[in-house]
N, C-alpha and C positions, 0 to 999 in steps of 0.2 A: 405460530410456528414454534417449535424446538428444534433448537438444536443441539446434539450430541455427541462431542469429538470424544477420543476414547487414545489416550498418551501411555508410550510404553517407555520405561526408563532404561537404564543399561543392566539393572538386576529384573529384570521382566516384568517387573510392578506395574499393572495399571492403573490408569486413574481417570475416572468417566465423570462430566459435569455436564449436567445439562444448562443451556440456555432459553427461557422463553421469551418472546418478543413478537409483537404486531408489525405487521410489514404492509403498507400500503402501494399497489401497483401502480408505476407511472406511466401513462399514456407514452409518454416521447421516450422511452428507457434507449431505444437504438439511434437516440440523438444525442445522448451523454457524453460530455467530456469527462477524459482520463488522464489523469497523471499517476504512472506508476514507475517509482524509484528503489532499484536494487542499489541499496546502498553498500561499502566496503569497495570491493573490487580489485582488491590483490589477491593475483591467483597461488600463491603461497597458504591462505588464508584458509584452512580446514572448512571453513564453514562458506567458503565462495564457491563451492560446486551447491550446495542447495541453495542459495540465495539467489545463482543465476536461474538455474531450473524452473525453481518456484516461484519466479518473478517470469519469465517465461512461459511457463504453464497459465496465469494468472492473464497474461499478453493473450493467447489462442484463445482462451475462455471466453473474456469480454469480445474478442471477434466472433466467433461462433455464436454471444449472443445477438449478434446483429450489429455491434458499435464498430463503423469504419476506423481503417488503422489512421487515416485524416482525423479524427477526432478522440484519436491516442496518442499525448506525449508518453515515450518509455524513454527512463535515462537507465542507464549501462552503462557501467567501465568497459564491456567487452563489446564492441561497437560490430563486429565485423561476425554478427549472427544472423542467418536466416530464420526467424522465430518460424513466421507463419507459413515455409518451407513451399514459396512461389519461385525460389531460384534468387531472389534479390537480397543481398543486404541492408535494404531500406527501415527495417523495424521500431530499430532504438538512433533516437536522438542526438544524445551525445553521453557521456559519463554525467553525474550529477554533481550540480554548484550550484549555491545558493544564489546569483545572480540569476540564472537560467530559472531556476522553479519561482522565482519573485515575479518574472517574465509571465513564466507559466497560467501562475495564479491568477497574477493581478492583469494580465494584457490578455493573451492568447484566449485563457477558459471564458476571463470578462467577455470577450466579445460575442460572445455564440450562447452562454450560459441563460436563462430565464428563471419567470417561476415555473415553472414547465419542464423544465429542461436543465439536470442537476448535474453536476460535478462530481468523480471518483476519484479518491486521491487513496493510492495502496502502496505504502511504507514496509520494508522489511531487510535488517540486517542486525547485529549488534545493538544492544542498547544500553546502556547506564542509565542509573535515574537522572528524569528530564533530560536526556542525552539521546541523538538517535544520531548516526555515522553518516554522512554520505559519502565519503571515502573513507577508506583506515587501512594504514597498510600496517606488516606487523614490525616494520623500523621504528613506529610510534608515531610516523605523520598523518595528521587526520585532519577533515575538516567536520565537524557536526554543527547540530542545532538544537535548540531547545524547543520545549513546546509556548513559547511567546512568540517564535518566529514563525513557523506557519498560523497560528492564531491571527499575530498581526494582518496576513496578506489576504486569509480567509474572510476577517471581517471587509476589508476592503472589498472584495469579491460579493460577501452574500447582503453586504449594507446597501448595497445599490441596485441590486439586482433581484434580491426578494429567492437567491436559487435556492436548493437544498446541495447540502454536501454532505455525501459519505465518506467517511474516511475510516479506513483499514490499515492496523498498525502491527505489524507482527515483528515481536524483538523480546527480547532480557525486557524484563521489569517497564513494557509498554506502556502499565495501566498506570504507570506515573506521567502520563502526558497527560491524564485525565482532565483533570482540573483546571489547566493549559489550556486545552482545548474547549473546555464547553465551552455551549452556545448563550449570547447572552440577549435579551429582548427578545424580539422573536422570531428569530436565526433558528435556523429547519437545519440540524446539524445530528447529524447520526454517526456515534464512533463505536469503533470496535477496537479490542485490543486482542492478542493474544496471551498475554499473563497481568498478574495483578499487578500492581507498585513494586514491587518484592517477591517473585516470584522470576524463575527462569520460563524461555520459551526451548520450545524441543524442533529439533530438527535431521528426524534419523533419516536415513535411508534413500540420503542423497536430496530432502526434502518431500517425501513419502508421504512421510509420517509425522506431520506439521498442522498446526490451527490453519495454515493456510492451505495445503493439499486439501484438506476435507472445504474448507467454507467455498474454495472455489468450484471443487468437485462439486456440491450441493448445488451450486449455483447455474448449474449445467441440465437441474432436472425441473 
């Protein structure tokens, strides 16, 4: 497979990269645990309309492709949205804290997860190097994490259980989780980033025009 996103900047410059990668289809795919965290979540925050959006969009995606909202954690700071527009508030979780995605990882996915049966984990807000937000407000209060700390919880997770885990990182300078993140032995770990160590990520048009609008839009064909 390739894939092709195509980044428009604010003097209309493009810039087109392809990716190529082998993708193996899993029998249980519509048995997959998800945890997907919109990190930040002050609504002052220029960039918290596309990151709810786009972590929203990302939410209806993985339903539509078959993965019940029972076997989607979604954390939000804005608790009180109808994503999948049934009339209920039930969607998201709660705001995101590192005690809860520890929870996540290592209890809730642990239980149900196989070799069979993988784990999605889709990350998106702010990033610093080795820095990714789960809250940030712009007073300057934050909590974040590096990439040793979902590493740590991961290994726990795929050491026992033999699962695979994708994880999808879309932020500022994501591809400095990299290294963090791989896989070691032989841990079945598939990462995606949206920018390099050192590069920005884009997010126009309300989250439109994002790594992650297109990977999820593809992911729908």
């Amino acid at each position: 497979y390739t894939f092709t996103p195509e980044s428009v900047d604010i003097n209309n410059l493009t810039s087109d990269r392809s990716f190529s990668f082998t993708a193996t289809a899993v029998e249980s795919e519509e048995q997959a645990r998800v945890i997907i965290v919109a990190g930040g979540g002050d609504p002052d925050d220029p960039l918290w309309p596309a990151t709810n959006a786009t972590a929203n969009f990302a939410y209806r995606a993985l339903l539509y492709k078959g993965i019940s909202k029972e076997n989607i954690r979604y954390y939000n700071a804005q608790t009180d949205q109808d994503v999948d527009g049934d009339g209920e508030n039930n969607d998201i979780l709660e705001a995101p804290g590192i005690a809860s995605l520890q929870q996540s990882s290592e209890g809730w996915a642990k239980e149900s997860v196989s070799e069979n049966i993988p784990l999605i984990v889709y990350l998106l807000d702010h990033g610093l190097p080795d820095t990714f937000f789960l809250t940030k407000r712009l007073d300057g209060e934050a909590v974040s994490i590096n990439s040793s700390t979902p590493d740590g919880w991961l290994d726990n997770l795929q050491n026992p259980t033999n699962t695979k885990v994708v994880l999808i990182y879309d932020a500022c300078v994501s591809g400095s989780f990299m290294q963090g993140l791989a896989a070691s032995g032989s841990q079945r770990r598939i990462l995606l980033f949206s920018a390099d160590k050192d590069e920005l990520a884009y997010f126009g048009s309300a989250g439109d025009l994002s790594f992650s609008s297109f990977f999820w839009a593809h992911s729908l064909k």
